[in-house]
N, C-alpha and C positions, 0 to 999 in steps of 0.2 A: 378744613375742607369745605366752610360755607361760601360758596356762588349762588348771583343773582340768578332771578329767572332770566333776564335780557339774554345772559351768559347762556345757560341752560337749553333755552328752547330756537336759540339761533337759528335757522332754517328748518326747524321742521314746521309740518304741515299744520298748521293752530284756523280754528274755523272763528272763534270771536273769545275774546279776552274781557273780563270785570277787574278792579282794582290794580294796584303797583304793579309791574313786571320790576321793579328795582327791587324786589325783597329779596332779602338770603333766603337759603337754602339749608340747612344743619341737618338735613335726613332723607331718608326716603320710604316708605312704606305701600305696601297694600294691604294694610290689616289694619282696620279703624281701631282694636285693640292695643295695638303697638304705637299709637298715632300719639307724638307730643310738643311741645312748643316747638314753633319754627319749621318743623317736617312738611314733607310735601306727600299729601296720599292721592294715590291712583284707585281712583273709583275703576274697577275694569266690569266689563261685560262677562259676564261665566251662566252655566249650565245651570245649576241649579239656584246660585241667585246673581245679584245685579249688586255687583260696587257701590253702586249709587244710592243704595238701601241705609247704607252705611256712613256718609256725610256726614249727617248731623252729629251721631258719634266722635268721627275721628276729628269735626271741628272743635266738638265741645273737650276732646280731650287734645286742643291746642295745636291742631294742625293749620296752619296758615295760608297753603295753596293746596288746590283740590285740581287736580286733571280728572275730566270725562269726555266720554263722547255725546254726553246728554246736554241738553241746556239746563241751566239751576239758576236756581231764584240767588240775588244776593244775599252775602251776611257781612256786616260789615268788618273792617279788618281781618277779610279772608282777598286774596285772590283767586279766582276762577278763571282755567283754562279748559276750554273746547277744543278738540281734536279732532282729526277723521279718524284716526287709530288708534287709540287708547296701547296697546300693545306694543305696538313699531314704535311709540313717542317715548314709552317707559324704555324700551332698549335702550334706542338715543342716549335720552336722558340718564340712564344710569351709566354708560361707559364715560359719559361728561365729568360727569360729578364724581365717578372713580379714578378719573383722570388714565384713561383708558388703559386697562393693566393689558389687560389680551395682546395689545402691541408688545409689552415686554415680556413675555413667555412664548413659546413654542409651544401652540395650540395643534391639540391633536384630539379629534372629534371618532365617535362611533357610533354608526347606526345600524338600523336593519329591524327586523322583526322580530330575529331570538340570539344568544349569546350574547349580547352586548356587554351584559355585568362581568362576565367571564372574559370577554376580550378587553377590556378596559383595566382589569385587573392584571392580567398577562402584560398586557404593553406597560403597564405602569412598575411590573419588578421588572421588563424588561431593561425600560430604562435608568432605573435607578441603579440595575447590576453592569449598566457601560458607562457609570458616570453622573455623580448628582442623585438628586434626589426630586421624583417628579408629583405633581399634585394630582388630586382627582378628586372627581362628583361621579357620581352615580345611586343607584338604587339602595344601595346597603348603605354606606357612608362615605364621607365625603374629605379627602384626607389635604388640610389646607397647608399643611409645611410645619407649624406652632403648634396646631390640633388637630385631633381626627375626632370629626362629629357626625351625628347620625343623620340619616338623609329619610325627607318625608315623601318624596317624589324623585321620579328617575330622573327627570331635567327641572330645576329648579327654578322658578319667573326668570328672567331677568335681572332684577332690580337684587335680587339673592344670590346668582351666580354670579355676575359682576363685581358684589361686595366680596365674595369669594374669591378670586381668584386677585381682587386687591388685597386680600390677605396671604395670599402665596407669593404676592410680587415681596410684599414685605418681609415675610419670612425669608427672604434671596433663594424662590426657587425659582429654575428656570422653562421647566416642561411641564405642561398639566393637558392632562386627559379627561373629558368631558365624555358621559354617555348621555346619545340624546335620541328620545324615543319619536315615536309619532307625534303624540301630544304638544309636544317641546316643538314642534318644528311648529304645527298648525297654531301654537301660540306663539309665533316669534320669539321664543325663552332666548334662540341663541342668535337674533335678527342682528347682523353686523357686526359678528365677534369672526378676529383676523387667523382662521385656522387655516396652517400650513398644509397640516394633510388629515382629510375625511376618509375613515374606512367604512366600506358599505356591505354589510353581511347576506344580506340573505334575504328575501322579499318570500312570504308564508301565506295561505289558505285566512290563515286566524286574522292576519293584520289586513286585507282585503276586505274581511269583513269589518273588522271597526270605523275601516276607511270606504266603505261602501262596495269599495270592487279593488282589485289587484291593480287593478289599471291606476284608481284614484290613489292608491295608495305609494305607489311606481311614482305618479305626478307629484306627492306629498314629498318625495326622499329627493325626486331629480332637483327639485327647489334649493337643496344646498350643493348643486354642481352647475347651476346653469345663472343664465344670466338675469332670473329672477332673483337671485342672491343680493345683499347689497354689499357683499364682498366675497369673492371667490376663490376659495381654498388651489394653494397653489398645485397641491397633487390629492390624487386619490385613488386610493384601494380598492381592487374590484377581486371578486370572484367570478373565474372563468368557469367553475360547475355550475354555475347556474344561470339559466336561462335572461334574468332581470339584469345579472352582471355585466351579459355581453350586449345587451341593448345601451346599458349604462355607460359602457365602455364606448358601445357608438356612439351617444348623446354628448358626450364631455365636447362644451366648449373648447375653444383655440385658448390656450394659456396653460390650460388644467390640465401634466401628465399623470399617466396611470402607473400603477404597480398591481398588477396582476400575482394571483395568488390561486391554489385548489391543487389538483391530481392532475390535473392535463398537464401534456407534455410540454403545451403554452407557455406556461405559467412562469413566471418570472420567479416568483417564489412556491415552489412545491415540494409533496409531499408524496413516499413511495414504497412501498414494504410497510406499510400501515399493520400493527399484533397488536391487538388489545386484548388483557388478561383485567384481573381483579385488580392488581395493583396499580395498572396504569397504561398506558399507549405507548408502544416502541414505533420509532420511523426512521427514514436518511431524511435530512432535510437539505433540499438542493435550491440556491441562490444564483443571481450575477457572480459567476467569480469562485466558488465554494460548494462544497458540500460537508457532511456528518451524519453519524449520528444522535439521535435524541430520546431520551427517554420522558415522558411527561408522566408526572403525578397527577393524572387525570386518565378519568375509564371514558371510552366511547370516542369515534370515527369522528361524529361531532366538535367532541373537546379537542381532537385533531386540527379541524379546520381553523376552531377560535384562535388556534395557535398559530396556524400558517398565517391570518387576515395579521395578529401581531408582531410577527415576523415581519410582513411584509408593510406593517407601519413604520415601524424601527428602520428598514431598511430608506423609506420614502425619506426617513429622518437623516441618513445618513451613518447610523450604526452600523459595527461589523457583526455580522448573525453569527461568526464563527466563535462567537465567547458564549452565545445563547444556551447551547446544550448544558454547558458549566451552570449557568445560571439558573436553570431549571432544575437542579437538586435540590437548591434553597426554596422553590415556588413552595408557600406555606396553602397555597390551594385557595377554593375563595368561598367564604362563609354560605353555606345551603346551598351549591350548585353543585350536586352528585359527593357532596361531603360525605366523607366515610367514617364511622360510628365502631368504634374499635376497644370494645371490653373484655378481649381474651376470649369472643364468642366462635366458634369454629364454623362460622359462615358470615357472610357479609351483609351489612347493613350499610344504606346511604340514602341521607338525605337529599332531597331536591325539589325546589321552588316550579317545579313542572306543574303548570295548572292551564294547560290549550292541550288537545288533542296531538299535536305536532310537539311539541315539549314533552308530554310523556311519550311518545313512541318513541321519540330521541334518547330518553334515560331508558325505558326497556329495551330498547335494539341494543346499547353501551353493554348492558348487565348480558344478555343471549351474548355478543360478539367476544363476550369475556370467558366465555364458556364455563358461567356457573351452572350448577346441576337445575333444582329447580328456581325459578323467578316467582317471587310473592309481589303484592303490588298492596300498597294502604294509599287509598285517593277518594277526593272527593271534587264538588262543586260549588262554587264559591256564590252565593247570594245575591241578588240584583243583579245577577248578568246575565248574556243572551241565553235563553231557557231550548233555544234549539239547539243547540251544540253537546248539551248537556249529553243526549243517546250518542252520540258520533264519539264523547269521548270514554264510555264505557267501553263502545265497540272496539275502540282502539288500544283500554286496556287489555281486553279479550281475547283478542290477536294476538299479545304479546308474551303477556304472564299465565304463568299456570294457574294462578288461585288468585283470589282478591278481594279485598274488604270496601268497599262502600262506607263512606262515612262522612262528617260534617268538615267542611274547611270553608271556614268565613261566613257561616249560611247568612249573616245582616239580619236584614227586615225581614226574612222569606221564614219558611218552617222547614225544617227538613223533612216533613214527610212531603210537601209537596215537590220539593228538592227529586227526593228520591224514585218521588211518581216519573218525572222526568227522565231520569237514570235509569230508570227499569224498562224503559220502550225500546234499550241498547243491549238490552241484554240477547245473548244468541244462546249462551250455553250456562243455565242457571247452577249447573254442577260446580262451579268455577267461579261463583261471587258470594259474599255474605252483606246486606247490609246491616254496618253495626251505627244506631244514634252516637255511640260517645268516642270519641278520636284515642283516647287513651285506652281503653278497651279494644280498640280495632289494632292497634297497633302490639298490644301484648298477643293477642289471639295469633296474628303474624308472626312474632317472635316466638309463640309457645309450639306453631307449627314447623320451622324452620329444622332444615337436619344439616349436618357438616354438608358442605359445598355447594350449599341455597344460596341466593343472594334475598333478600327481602330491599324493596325500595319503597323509601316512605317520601309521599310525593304532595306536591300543593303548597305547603307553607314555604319550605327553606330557610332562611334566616330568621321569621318571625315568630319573635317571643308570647302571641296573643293569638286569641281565637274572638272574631269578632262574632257577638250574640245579641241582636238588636244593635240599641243603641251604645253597646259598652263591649269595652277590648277587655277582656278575660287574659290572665297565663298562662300561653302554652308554649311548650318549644317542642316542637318533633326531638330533637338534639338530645336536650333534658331530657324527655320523656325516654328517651327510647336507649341512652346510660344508667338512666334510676334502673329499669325494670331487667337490662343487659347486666346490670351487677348487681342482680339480686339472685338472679341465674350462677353468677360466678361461684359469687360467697354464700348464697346459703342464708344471706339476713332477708329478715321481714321487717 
C-alpha cells in the first residue's frame, strides 16, 4: 500500500515543502504515539492542544513526513509539508492512500442533533435483513464486516474512517452506514466521502447551543447538502415535522432528490395510528407504493420517527419496506438507548444515554405515552460542561417524572457538590427530587421505591461501562448495576 508523497498530495493546497516529495508512504497517523518508520503524522490543530506539540515525538519514534499548518524548523531525513488545512489534506490524503473504498460501498450517512446511534442502527439491520450484510461507525461501535470494535468518538478523523471502511471493502461488504455528529462535520472527518444518500434528523435547542445558535448550527449540517460539499450526496432524507426539515428541503441544490419522511400527510414515507405501550410502538407504515403494519421493539413517538427517517433511507436505496415489518422482530434493539433491563421485576426499568434536557424529555414523554403507573427518573450532570443548562435540565426532569434522584454521571474535574449547587436553582417542587453522591446508591433507592406498573428510567450513561472521576474512568454500567441489585430482589441473595 506504500505511495509516494508526489502521488499523495497531487493537487491539493501545500503552502511550502522541506525535503524528498519522492519518499513512500507505509502509514498514516495522528497520534505521535502510534508514529513508526516510514508513517506520515498529521500534526492537526485541536482545542485543547496543538499536533505540533507533538513532532519531535512522532519523529523520534520514525515518522518520516510531518504535515502541518505551522512552519517547522528542519530535521534532517524527515520531509515537511505545509498546508492551509491540515484537516481537508488528511481527508484527501487518506482516501488516496486507501485507494478510495467509499467509491466501492453504498455510503449511507446520518445526522441531526439526537437519534443518530439509534437510526444508524435501524438502517443498518434494515439492510442487512433485504440482502448482505452492511457496515457501520458510530458512537457505541463500529461493525467493520471481519470485526466489530469499539468506537471512541461518534465520527472518527478521517485518516480512521477511511481505514475503516477499507476494511469493509475487504471483508466484501457492500453498504455501510456512517454516523456523523456536529463535530465530524466542523472537522472535515467526512470531507469528500461519495454518500449516496444523507439522512437529516432533527435540528434541537442543545446543538444550537454548541454551535452557537440554531442558525449556525442549520449552516454546519446544510454543509453536506450544498455546494460547499466537495461531493454531493445524490439523495437526501428530510423530515417534514420539523421546521429545519422543510427549509432543508428548500435549500437542496439541483441534483440532490429528497425522500421525505414524519406524520404529515406529505410525507413520502409515514407514519399513522402511532400506540406505544411498555413493550414497544405499534404503527401502519405508509410508502411509494405500500402500506402495513409494524410493530417496533422500541418505547416512545420518538423511536417512532428514528424509524421512519430509516425507512425512508432504505427506501432512497432502493429497498422494498414491505419485508421491513418482518424484519423488525429480529431488531435485537441498540445498546443503552431506552434498553430495557428485565429480571422478572414487575415494573419496568430502562436504560438510556439521555444526558440534554431534549433527550430526557424524550425518554420520559416514551415511558408517560406508555401508560406506566408511576415514572422514577436516576439522572445526572455530566462535569465540564455548559454549567447553565444544568437547572433547565432538572426542570425538565420535574415536569416529567414523578420522583427523582440527583446524582453523579461523569462529574470529571468538577465536584459534585458544586455540580449539584447548579442542579438545585431547577428545582420547582423539592418534594419530588433527592440528591444522592453515589450513582449505585441512587439507582437502588429507585428500584427499592418502584411498585408493579412504575417504570424507573436510568438516564445519562447508556452504553458506558465507567464513571469518570477526575482523571480516571472507574466501573460502572447502569445495565450491570441495575441486574445485580434486580436479582437480588428476585432471589433473595446477598
Amino acid at each position: 500500500m506504500e505511495q509516494t508523497l508526489t502521488d499523495l498530495f497531487d493537487g491539493i493546497d501545500i503552502v511550502a515543502t522541506s525535503g524528498t516529495m519522492g519518499r513512500t508512504v507505509s502509514c498514516l497517523t495522528t497520534d505521535s504515539r502510534r508514529a513508526m518508520p516510514g508513517c506520515l503524522f498529521f500534526a492537526l490543530p485541536g482545542q485543547q492542544t496543538d499536533g505540533s506539540f507533538y513532532i519531535e515525538e512522532a519523529v523520534d519514534r520514525g515518522a518520516a513526513t510531518i504535515v502541518s499548518e505551522q512552519v517547522r524548523r528542519a530535521h534532517a531525513g524527515v520531509t515537511f509539508i505545509q498546508v492551509r488545512d491540515a484537516r481537508v489534506a488528511m481527508a484527501q490524503v487518506s482516501r488516496r492512500f486507501f485507494g478510495y473504498p467509499d467509491q466501492s460501498l453504498n455510503l449511507y450517512g446520518v445526522t441531526g442533533s439526537h437519534g443518530k446511534t439509534t437510526t444508524v442502527h435501524l438502517i443498518k439491520h434494515l439492510l442487512d435483513a433485504s440482502g448482505g450484510r452492511a457496515g457501520m461507525t458510530g458512537s457505541i461501535s463500529c461493525d467493520l464486516g471481519s470485526r466489530l470494535v469499539p468506537s471512541f468518538r461518534t465520527t472518527p478523523e478521517s485518516v480512521e474512517l477511511v481505514g475503516m471502511m477499507a476494511q469493509m471493502k475487504k471483508a466484501g461488504l457492500r453498504d455501510a452506514v456512517v454516523e456523523i455528529d456536529a463535530r465530524g462535520i466542523r472537522q472535515q472527518n467526512v470531507h469528500g466521502l461519495d454518500f449516496g444518500v444523507i439522512a437529516f434528523l432533527n435540528l434541537t435547542e442543545d446543538t444550537g447551543r454548541e454551535e452557537g445558535s440554531e442558525e449556525a448550527a442549520y449552516a454546519s449540517i446544510r454543509r453536506m447538502f450544498d455546494r460547499e460539499a466537495d461531493v454531493l450526496p445524490r439523495k437526501a432524507v428530510i423530515p417534514l415535522d420539523s421546521p429545519w426539515g422543510r427549509k432543508l428541503l428548500e435549500d437542496l441544490p439541483e441534483g440532490v432528490s429528497a425522500v421525505t419522511f414524519g406524520t404529515s400527510p406529505e410525507a413520502d414515507v409515514r407514519a399513522s395510528g402511532i400506540h406505544v405501550d411498555c413493550r414497544g410502538t405499534r404503527m401502519r407504515l405508509t410508502w411509494p407504493g405500500g402500506s402495513s403494519k409494524v410493530t417496533l421493539p422500541l418505547v416512545g413517538e420518538h423511536n417512532a420517527r428514528h424509524f421512519l427517517a430509516a425507512v425512508a433511507t432504505c427506501c432512497a436505496a432502493g429497498r422494498n419496506p414491505g419485508t421491513f415489518g418482518k424484519a423488525m422482530r429480529s431488531f435485537p434493539g441498540v445498546p443503552g438507548r431506552m434498553e430495557r433491563i428485565d429480571e422478572g421485576q414487575p415494573y419496568g426499568v430502562f436504560v438510556d444515554h439521555a444526558h440534554t434536557e431534549t433527550t430526557l424529555g424524550n425518554g420520559l414523554d416514551a415511558l408517560k405515552e406508555a401508560g406506566c403507573g408511576r415514572v422514577l427518573a436516576v439522572f445526572g450532570c455530566g462535569g465540564n460542561r455548559d454549567r447553565s443548562r444544568r437547572a433547565f435540565m432538572v426542570k425538565t426532569v420535574q415536569e416529567r417524572a414523578d420522583f427523582a434522584w440527583a446524582t453523579a454521571d461523569n462529574p470529571r474535574g468538577e465536584s459534585l457538590e458544586r455540580i449539584f449547587d447548579d442542579m438545585k436553582k431547577g428545582v420547582v417542587e423539592h418534594a419530588k427530587i433527592d440528591f444522592v453522591n453515589d450513582r449505585r446508591e441512587a439507582i437502588r433507592l429507585a428500584l427499592d421505591t418502584a411498585r408493579e406498573g412504575d417504570c424507573v428510567l436510568l438516564a445519562g450513561k447508556g452504553h458506558e461501562s465507567f464513571q469518570e472521576m477526575g482523571d480516571t474512568l472507574l466501573p460502572f454500567d447502569d445495565r450491570m448495576v441495575a441486574r445485580e441489585l434486580l436479582s437480588i430482589r428476585t432471589t433473595g441473595d446477598v
